[in-house]
N, C-alpha and C positions, 0 to 999 in steps of 0.2 A: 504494500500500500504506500502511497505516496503521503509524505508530511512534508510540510515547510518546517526548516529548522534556519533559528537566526544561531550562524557559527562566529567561532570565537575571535574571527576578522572584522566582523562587525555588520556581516554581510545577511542576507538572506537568501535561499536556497531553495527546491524541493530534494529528496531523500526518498529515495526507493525504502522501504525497511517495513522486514518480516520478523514474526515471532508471535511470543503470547505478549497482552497488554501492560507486562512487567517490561517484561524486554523489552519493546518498542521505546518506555520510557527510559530506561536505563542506557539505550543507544542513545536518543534524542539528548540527555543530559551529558553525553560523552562528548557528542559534534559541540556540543554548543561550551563544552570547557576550552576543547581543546582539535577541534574540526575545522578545517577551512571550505570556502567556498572551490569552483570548479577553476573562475579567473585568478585568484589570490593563489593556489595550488598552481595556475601553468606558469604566473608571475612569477616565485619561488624555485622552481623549474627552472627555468631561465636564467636565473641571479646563479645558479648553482654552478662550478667548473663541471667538464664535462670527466668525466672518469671512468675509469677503466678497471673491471675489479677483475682478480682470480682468483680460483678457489679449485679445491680439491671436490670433484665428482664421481659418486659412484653410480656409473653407468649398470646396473644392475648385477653384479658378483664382488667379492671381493679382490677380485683379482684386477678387476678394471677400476677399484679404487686408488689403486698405486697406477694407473695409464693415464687417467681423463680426469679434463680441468673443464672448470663452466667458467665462463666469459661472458660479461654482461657489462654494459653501460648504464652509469645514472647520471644524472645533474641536467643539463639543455645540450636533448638529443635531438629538436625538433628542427634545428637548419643542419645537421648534421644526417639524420635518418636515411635519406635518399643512400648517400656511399654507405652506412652502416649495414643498412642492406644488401648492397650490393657486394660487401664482403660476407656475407654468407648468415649473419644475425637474424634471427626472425622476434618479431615480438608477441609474448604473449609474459602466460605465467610461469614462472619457471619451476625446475626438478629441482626438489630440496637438495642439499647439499649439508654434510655435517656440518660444518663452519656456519653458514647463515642460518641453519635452524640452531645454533646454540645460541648466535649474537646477537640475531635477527634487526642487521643491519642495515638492510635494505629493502627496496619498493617489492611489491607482490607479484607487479608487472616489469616485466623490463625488455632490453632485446641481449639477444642474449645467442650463443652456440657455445656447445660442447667442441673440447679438440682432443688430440692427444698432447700428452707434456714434450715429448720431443716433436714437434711441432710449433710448441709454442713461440719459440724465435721468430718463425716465419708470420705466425698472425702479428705478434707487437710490431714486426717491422710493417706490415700492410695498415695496423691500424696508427701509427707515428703519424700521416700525414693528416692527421685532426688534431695531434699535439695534446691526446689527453693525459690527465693525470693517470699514474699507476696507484692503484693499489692493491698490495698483495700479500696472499695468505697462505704461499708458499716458501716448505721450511729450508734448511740447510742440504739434504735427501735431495732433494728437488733439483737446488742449484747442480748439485753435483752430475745429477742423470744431464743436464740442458745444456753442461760444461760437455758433456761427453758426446752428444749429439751436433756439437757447435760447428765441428768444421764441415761436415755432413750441410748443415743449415744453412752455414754462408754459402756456402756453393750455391745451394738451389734459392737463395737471396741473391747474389750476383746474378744467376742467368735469367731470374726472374725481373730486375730491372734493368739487364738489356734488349728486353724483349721491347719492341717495337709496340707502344700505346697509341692507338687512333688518338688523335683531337678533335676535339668535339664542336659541331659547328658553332661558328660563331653567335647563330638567332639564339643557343640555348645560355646567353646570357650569363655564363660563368656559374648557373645552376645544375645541380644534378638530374636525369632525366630519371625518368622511371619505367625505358623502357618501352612503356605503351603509347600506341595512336587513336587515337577517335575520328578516322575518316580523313581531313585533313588537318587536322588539329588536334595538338600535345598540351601538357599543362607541365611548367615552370613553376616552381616554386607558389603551384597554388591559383596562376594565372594561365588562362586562355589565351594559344599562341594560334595561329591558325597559318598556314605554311602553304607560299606559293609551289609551283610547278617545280621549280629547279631547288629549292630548301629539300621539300622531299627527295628528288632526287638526293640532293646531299644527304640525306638522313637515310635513303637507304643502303649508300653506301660506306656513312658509317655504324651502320648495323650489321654489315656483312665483314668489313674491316675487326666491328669489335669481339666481335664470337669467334673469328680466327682469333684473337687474340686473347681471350676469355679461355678458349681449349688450349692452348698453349700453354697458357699459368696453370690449369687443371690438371694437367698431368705434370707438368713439376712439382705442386704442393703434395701431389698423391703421390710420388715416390717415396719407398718403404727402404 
């Protein structure tokens, strides 16, 4: 059911909120101690650095406890999202992880992917070019295996940035695409771009430029 709650920004709201009529008020006095609205939350959002967390995941046995790390961004991901994407992040809610169900540090939502830890060189070098913060929840063990895997990593870090990157046409405004078309027209950072006869052409030639070059990195990030 739906209630307005005035929360602790000062603001007013409605509130999806289920339960019995205890509950309902016991939520409703929570938001309003210590609840923000929808605007004052993206605002916050924003003010926030953008960061980078790691953590120790267990992909389902114990064994892939000691292999896989979860990765996930917080702070202001929202002019960032497009690339975050496009490295391979999806957003939703994430797989607990020992570490954040003990601290419970972070958002319920985030974007987020699993890697392996020898691995992980190659995604911080992919994700450097947003300059986020690190933080991390990986021990001494850790450094050790990532030392051992390092010269392995640079390699496939070298051949992977001499790989030939498309440039991306000029009309997309130093913004990230997302890939999709609507006919004759894309959306930039939220605005309707509508694209002459030779732009597409441009655009589908760097569509086919950039999937060459898309499978390229994919099979060097994938060697074992």
């Amino acid at each position: 059911m739906i209630y307005t709650v005035h929360y602790s920004c000062g603001h007013d709201g409605d509130q999806d909120i289920n339960g019995t009529p205890d509950e309902v008020i016991k939520k409703i006095k929570s938001l309003e101690k210590k609840g923000i609205c929808k605007a004052c939350y993206a605002n916050k959002k924003r003010s926030e650095p953008l960061t980078l967390h790691i953590e120790r995941f267990n992909k389902g046995t114990y064994t892939n406890y000691c292999e896989w790390l979860l990765l996930f961004f917080s702070g202001n991901t929202q002019a960032a999202r497009e690339q975050i994407k496009a490295m391979g992040y999806q957003w939703g809610e994430m797989p607990s992880t020992r570490a954040r169900d003990m601290f419970k540090k972070t958002d319920k939502k985030a974007w987020f992917k699993a890697t392996r830890l020898e691995d992980l060189e190659i995604d911080l070098d992919e994700a450097s070019v947003l300059a986020p913060q690190i933080q991390s929840l990986l021990t001494g063990i850790d450094l050790d295996i990532m030392e051992k895997h390092a010269p392995k990593n640079q390699d496939r870090i070298r051949r992977l940035k001499a790989l030939h990157k498309p440039e991306a046409p000029d009309f997309f405004g130093g913004y990230t695409w997302n890939k999709k078309t609507y006919g004759r027209s894309i959306y930039m950072n939220g605005e309707k771009i509508t694209l002459t006869t030779e732009q597409l052409d441009e655009l589908d030639q760097y569509k086919k430029e950039l999937a060459e070059y898309e499978e390229k990195a994919r099979a060097i990030k994938d060697e074992r």
